[in-house]
Residue frames as a rotation matrix with the C-alpha (Angstrom) as fourth column:
UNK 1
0.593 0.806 0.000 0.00
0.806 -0.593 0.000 0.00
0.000 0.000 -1.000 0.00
UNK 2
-0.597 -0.784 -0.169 1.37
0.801 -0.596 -0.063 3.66
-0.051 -0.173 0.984 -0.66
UNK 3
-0.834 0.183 -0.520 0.79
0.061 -0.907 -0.417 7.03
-0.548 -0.379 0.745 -0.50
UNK 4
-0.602 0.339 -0.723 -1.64
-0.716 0.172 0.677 7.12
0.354 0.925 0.139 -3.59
UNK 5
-0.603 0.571 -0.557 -3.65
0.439 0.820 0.366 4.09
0.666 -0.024 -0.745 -1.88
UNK 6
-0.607 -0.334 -0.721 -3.84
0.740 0.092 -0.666 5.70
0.289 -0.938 0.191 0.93
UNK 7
-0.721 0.596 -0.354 -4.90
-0.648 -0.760 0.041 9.53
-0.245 0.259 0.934 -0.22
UNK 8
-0.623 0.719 -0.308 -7.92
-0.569 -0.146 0.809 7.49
0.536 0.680 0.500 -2.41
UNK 9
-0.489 0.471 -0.734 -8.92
0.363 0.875 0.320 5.09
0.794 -0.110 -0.598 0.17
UNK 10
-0.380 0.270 -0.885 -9.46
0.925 0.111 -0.363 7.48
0.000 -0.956 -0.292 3.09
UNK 11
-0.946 0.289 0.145 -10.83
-0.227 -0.914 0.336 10.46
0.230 0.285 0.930 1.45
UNK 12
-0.337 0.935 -0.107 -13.88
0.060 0.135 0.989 8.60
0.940 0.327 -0.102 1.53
UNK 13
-0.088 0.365 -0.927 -13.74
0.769 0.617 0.170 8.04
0.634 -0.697 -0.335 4.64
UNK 14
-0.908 -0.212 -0.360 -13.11
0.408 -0.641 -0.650 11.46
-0.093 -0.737 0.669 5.70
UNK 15
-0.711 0.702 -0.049 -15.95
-0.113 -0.045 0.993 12.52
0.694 0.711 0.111 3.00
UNK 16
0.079 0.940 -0.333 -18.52
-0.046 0.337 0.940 10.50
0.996 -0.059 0.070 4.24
UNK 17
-0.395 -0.447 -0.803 -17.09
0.891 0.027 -0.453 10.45
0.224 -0.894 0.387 8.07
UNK 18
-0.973 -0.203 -0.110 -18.02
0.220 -0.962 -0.163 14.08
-0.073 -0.182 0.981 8.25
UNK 19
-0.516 0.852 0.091 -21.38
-0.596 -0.433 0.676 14.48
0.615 0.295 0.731 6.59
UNK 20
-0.104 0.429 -0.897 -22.42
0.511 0.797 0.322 10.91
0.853 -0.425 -0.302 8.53
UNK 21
-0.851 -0.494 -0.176 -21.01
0.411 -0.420 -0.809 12.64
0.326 -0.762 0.560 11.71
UNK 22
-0.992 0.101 0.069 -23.23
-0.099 -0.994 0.037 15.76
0.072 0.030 0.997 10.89
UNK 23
-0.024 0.911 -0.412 -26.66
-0.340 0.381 0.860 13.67
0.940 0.161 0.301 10.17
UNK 24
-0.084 0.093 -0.992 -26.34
0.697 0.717 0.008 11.75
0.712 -0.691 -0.125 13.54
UNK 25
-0.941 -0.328 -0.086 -25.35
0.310 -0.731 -0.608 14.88
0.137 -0.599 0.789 15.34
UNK 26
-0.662 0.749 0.034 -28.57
-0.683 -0.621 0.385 16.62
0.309 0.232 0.922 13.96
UNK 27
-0.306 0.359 -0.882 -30.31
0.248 0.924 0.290 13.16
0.919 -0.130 -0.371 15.03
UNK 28
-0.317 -0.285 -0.904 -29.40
0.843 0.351 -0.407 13.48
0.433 -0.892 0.129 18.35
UNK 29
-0.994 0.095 -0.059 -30.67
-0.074 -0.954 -0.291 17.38
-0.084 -0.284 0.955 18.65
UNK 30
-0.385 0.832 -0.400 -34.01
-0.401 0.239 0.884 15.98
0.831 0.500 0.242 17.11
UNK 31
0.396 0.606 -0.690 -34.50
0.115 0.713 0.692 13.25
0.911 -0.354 0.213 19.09
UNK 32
0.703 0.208 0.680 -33.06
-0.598 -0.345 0.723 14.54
0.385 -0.915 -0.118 22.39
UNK 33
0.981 -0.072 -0.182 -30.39
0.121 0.955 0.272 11.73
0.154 -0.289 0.945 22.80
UNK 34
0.414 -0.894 0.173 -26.89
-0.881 -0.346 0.321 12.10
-0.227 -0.285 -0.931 24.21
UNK 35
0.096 -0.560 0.823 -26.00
0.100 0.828 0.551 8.74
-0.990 0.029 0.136 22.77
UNK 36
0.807 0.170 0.566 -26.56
0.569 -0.481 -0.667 10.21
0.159 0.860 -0.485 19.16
UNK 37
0.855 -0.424 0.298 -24.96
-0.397 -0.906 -0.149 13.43
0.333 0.010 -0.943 19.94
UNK 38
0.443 -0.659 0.608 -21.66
-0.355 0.494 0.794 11.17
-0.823 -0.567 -0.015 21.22
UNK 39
0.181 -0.077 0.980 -21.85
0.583 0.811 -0.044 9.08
-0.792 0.580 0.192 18.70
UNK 40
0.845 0.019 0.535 -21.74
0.360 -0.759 -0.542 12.31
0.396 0.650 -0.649 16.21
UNK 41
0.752 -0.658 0.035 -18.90
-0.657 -0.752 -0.052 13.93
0.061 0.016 -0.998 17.77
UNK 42
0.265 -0.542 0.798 -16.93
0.105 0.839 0.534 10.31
-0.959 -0.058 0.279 18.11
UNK 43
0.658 0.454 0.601 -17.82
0.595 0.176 -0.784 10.69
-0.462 0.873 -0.154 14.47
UNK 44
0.982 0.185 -0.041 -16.09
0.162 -0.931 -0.328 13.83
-0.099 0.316 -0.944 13.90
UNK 45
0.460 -0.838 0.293 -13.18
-0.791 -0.237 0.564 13.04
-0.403 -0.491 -0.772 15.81
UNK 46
0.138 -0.212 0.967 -12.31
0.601 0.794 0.088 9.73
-0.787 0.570 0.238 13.46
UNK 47
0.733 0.101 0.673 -13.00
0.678 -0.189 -0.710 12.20
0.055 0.977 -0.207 10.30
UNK 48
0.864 -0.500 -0.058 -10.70
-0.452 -0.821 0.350 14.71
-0.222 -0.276 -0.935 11.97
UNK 49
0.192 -0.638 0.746 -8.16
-0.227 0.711 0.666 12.07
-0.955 -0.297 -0.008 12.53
UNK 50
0.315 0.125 0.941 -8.95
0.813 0.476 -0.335 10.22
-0.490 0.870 0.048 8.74
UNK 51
0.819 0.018 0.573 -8.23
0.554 -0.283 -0.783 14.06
0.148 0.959 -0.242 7.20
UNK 52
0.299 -0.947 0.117 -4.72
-0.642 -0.109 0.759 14.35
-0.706 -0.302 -0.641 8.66
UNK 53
-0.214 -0.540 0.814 -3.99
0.372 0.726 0.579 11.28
-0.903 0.427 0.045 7.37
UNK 54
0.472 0.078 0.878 -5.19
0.878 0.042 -0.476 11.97
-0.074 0.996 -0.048 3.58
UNK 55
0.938 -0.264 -0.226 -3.87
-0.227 -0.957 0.179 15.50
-0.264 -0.117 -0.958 4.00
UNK 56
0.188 -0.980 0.060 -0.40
-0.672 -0.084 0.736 13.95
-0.716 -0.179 -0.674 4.56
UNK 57
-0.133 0.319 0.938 -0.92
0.221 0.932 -0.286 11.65
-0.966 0.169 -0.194 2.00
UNK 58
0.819 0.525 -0.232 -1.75
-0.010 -0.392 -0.920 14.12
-0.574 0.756 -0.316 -0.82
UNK 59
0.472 -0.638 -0.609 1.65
-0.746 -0.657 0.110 15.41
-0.470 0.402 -0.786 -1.79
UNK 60
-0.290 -0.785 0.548 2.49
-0.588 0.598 0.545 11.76
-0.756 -0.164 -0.634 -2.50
UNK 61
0.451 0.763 0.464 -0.63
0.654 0.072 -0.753 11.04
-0.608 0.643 -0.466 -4.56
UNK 62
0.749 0.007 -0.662 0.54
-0.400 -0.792 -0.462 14.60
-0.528 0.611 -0.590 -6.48
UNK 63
-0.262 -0.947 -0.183 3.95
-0.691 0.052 0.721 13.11
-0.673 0.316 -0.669 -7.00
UNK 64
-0.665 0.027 0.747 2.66
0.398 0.858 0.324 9.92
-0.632 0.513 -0.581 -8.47
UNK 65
0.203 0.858 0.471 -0.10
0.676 0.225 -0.702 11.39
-0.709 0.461 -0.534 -10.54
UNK 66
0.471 0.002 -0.882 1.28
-0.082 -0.996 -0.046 14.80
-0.878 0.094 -0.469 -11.68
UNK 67
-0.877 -0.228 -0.423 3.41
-0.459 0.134 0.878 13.38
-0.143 0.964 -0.222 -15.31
UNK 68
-0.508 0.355 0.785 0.46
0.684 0.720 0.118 11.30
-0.523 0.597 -0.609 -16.37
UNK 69
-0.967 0.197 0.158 -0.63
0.061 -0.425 0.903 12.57
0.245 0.884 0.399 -19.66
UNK 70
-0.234 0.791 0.565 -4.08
-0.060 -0.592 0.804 14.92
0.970 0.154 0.186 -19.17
UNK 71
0.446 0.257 -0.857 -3.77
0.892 -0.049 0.449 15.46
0.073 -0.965 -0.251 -15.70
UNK 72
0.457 -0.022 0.889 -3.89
0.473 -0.841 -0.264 19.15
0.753 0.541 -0.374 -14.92
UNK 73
-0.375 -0.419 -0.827 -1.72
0.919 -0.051 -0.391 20.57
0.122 -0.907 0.404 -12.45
UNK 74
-0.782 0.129 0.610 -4.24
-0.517 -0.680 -0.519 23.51
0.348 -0.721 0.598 -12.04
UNK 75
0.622 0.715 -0.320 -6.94
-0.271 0.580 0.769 20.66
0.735 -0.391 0.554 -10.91
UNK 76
-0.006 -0.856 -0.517 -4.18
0.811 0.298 -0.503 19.40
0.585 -0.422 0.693 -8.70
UNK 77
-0.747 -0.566 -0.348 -4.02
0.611 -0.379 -0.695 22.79
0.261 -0.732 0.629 -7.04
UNK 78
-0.047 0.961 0.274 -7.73
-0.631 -0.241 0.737 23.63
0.774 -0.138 0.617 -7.04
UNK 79
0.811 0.336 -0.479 -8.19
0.250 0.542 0.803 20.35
0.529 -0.771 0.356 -4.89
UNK 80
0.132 -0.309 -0.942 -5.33
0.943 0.331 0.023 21.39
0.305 -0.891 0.335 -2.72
UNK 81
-0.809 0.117 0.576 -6.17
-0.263 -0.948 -0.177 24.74
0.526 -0.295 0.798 -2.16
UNK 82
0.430 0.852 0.298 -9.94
-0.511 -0.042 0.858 23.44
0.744 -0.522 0.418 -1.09
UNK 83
0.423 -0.001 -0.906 -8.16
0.475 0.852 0.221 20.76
0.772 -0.524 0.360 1.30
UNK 84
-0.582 -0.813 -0.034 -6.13
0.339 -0.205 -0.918 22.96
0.739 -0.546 0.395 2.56
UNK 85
-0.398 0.648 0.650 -9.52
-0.837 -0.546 0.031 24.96
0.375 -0.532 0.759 4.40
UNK 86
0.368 0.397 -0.841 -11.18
-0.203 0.917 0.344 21.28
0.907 0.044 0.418 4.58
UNK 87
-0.135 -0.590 -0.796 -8.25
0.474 0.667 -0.574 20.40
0.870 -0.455 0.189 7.07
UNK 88
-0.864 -0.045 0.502 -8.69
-0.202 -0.882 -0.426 23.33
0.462 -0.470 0.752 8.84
UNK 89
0.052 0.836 0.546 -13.01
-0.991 -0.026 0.134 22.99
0.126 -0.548 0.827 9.48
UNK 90
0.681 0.187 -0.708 -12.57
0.177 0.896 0.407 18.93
0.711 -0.403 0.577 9.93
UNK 91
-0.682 -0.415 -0.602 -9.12
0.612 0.125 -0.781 19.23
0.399 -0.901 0.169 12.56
UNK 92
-0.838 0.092 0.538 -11.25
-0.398 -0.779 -0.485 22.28
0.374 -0.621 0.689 14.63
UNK 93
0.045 0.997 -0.067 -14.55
-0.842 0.074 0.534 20.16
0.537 0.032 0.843 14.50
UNK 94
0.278 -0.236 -0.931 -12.63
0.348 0.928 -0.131 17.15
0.896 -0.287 0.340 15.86
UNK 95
-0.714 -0.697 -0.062 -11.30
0.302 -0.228 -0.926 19.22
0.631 -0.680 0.374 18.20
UNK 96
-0.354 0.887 0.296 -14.56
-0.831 -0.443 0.337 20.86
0.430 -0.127 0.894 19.13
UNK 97
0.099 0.220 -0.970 -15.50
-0.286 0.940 0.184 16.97
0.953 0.259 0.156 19.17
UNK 98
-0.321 -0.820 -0.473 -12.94
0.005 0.498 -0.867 16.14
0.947 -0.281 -0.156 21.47
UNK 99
-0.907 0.117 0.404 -13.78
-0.296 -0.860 -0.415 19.09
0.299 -0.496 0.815 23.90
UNK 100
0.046 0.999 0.017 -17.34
-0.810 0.027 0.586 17.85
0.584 -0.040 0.810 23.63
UNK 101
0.572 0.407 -0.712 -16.67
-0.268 0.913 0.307 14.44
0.775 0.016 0.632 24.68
UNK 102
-0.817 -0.574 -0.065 -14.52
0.283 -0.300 -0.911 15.19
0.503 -0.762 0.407 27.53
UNK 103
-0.916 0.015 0.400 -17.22
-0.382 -0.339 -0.860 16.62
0.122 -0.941 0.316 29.34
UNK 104
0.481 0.872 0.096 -19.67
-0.767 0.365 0.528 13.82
0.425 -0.327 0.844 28.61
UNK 105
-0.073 -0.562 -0.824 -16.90
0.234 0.793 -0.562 11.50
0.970 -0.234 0.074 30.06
UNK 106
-0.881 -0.389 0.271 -16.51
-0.063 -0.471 -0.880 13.81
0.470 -0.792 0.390 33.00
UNK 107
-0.261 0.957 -0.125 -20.47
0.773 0.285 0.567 13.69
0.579 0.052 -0.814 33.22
UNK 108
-0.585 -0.181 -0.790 -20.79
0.214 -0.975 0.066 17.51
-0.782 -0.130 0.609 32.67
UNK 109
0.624 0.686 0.373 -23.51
0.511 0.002 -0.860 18.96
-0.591 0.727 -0.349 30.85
UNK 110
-0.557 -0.617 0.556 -21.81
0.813 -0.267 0.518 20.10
-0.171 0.740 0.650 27.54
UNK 111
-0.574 -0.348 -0.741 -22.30
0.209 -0.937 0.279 23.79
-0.792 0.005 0.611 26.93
UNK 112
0.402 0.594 0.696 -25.02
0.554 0.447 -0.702 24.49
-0.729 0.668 -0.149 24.48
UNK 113
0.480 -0.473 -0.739 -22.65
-0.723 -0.690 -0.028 27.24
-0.497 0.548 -0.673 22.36
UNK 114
-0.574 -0.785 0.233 -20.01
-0.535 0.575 0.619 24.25
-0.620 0.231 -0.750 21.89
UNK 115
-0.036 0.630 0.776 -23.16
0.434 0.709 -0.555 21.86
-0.900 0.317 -0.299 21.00
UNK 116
0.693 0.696 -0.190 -23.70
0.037 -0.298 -0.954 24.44
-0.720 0.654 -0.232 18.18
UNK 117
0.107 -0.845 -0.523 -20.14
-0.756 -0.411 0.509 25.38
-0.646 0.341 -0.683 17.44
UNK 118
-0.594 -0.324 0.737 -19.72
0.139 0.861 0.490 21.32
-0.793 0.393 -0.466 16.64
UNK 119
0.208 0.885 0.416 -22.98
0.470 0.282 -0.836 21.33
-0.857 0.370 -0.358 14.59
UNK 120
0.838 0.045 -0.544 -22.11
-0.408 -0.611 -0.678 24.40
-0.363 0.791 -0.493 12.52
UNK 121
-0.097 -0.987 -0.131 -18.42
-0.837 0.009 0.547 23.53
-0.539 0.163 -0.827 12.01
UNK 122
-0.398 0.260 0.880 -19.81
0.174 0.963 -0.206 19.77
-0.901 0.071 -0.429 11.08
UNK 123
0.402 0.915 0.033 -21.70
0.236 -0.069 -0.969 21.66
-0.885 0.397 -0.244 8.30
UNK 124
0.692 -0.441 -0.572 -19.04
-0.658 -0.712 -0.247 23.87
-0.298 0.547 -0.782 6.69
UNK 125
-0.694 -0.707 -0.132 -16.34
-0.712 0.648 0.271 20.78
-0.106 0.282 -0.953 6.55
UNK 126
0.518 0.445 0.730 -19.54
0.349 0.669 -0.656 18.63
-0.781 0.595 0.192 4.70
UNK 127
0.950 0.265 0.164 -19.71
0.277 -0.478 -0.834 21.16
-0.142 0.838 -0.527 2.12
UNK 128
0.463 -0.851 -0.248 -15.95
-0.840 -0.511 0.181 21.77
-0.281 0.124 -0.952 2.07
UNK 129
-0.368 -0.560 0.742 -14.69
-0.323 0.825 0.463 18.37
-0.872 -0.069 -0.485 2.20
UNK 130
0.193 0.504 0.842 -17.42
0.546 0.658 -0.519 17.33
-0.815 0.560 -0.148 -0.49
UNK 131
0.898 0.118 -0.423 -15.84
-0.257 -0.639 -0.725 20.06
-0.356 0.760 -0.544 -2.94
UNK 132
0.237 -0.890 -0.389 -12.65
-0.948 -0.299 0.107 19.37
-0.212 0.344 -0.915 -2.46
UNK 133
-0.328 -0.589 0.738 -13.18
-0.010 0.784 0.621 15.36
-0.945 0.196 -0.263 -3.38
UNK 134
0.707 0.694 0.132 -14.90
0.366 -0.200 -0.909 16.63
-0.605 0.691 -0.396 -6.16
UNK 135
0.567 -0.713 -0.414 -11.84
-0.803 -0.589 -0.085 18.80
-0.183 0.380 -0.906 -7.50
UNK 136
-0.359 -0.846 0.393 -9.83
-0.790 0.500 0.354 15.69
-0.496 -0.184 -0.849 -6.34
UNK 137
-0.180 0.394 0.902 -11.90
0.307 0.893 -0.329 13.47
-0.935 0.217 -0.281 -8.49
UNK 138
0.990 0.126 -0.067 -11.86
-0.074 0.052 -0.996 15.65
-0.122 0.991 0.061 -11.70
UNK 139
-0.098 -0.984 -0.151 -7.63
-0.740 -0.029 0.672 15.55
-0.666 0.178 -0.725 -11.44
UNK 140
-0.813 -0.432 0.389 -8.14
-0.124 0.782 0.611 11.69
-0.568 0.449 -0.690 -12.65
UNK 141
-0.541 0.670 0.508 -11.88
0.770 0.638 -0.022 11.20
-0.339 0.379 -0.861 -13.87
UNK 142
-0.965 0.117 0.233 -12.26
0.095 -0.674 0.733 12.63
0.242 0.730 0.639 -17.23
UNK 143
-0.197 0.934 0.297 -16.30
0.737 -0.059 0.673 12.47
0.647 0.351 -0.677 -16.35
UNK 144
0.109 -0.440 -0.891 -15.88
0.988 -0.052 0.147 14.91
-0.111 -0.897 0.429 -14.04
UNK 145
-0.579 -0.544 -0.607 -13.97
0.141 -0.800 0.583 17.68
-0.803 0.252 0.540 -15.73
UNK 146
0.368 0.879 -0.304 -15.47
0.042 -0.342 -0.939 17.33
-0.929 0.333 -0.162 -18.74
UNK 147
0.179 -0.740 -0.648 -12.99
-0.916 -0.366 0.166 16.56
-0.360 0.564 -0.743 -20.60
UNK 148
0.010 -0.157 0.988 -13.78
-0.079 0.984 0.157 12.59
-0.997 -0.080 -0.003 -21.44
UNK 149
-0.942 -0.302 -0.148 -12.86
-0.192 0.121 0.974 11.15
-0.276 0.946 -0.172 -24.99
UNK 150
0.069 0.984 -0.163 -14.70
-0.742 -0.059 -0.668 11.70
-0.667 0.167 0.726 -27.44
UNK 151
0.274 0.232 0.933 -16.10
0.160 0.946 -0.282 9.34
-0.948 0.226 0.222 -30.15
UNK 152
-0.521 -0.200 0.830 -15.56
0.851 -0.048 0.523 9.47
-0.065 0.979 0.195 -34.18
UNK 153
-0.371 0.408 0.834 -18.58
0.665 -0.511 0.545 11.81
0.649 0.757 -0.082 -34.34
UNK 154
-0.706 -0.644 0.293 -17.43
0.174 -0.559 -0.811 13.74
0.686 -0.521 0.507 -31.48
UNK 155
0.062 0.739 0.671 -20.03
-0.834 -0.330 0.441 12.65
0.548 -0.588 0.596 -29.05
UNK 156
-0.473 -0.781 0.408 -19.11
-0.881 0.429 -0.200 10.70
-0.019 -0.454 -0.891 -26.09
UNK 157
-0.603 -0.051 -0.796 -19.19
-0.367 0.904 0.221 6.97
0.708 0.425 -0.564 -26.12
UNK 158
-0.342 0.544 0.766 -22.28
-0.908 -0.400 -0.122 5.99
0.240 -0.738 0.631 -23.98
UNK 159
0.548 0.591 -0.593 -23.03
-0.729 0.685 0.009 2.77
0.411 0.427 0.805 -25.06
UNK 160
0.626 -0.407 0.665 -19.89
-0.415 0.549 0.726 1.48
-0.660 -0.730 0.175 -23.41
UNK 161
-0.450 -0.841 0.300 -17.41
-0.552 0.526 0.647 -1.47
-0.702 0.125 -0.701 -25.51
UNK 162
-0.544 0.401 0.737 -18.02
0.708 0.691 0.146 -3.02
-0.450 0.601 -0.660 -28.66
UNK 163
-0.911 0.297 -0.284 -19.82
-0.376 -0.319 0.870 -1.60
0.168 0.900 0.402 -32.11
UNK 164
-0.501 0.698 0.512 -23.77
-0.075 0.555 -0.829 -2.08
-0.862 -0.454 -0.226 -31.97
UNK 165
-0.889 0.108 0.445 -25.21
0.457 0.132 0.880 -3.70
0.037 0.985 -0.167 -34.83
UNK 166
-0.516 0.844 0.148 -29.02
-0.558 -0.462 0.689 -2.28
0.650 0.273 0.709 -36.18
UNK 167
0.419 0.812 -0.405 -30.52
0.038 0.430 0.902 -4.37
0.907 -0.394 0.149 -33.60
UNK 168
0.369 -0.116 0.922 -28.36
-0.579 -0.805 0.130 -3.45
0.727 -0.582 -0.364 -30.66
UNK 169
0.942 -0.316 -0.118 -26.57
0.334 0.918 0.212 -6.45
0.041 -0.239 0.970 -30.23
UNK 170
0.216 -0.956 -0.198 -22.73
-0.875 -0.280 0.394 -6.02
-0.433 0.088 -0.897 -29.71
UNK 171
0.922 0.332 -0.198 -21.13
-0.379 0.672 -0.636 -7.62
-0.079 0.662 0.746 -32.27
């Protein structure tokens, strides 16, 4: 496994680690439940954790990815310009997190300002994090960018492998 495995395998996990986080959180305000609202900032503090790691991970992904032919090195620095803010609202929301879950260990009511701080912060590093695997997902995948090959009569290839005859058989 290397750097490159690494960056593509736990993006997701920050990705979806965050927004998951944020839904459970918002659960747990709904439905009144400090095992929710735990379980959401536990949440946070894993995705915090998970986007260190892909963070540190990136520049190694860049190295490996950055000669292959139609990869753009300003995509490349779109998605690490957005990661760079990403790291920023997922490490403070973990941290928030942290903070949060410390004083249900201590069995201390938790501060409703913090309760919000997490919530909002949880929002802004969805919507950040979910732009910047976007950016990071048009570097390699031409559907993305917009930039996928076209066909003979310059209109991409939908149909998939293989020539269909008049009856839509691959032949």
């Amino acid at each position: 496994m290397n750097a490159v495995h690494l960056h593509l395998m736990l993006n997701h996990v920050a990705i979806l680690g965050v927004l998951f986080a944020t839904l459970i959180l918002i659960a747990g305000f709904l439905f009144k439940s400090p095992i929710l609202r735990r379980a959401g900032m536990l949440a946070f503090l894993i995705s915090a954790i998970s986007s260190a790691v892909v963070m540190n991970t990136g520049e190694g992904a860049e190295d490996s990815v950055e000669s292959i032919a139609g990869v753009s090195k300003d995509n490349i620095e779109a998605h690490e310009e957005s990661a760079e803010l990403s790291i920023w609202l997922a490490g403070v929301t973990g941290l928030l997190s942290a903070i949060g879950l410390f004083f249900f260990l201590k069995n201390r009511k938790l501060p409703g300002m913090l309760e919000g701080l997490i919530l909002i912060g949880g929002l802004l590093a969805t919507g950040s994090l979910m732009n910047t695997g976007l950016l990071g997902g048009k570097i390699r995948h031409t559907e993305l960018s917009g930039s996928a090959v076209q066909n003979a009569q310059g209109v991409g290839n939908e149909e998939g492998p293989g020539e269909k005859n008049k009856d839509g058989v691959d032949d």
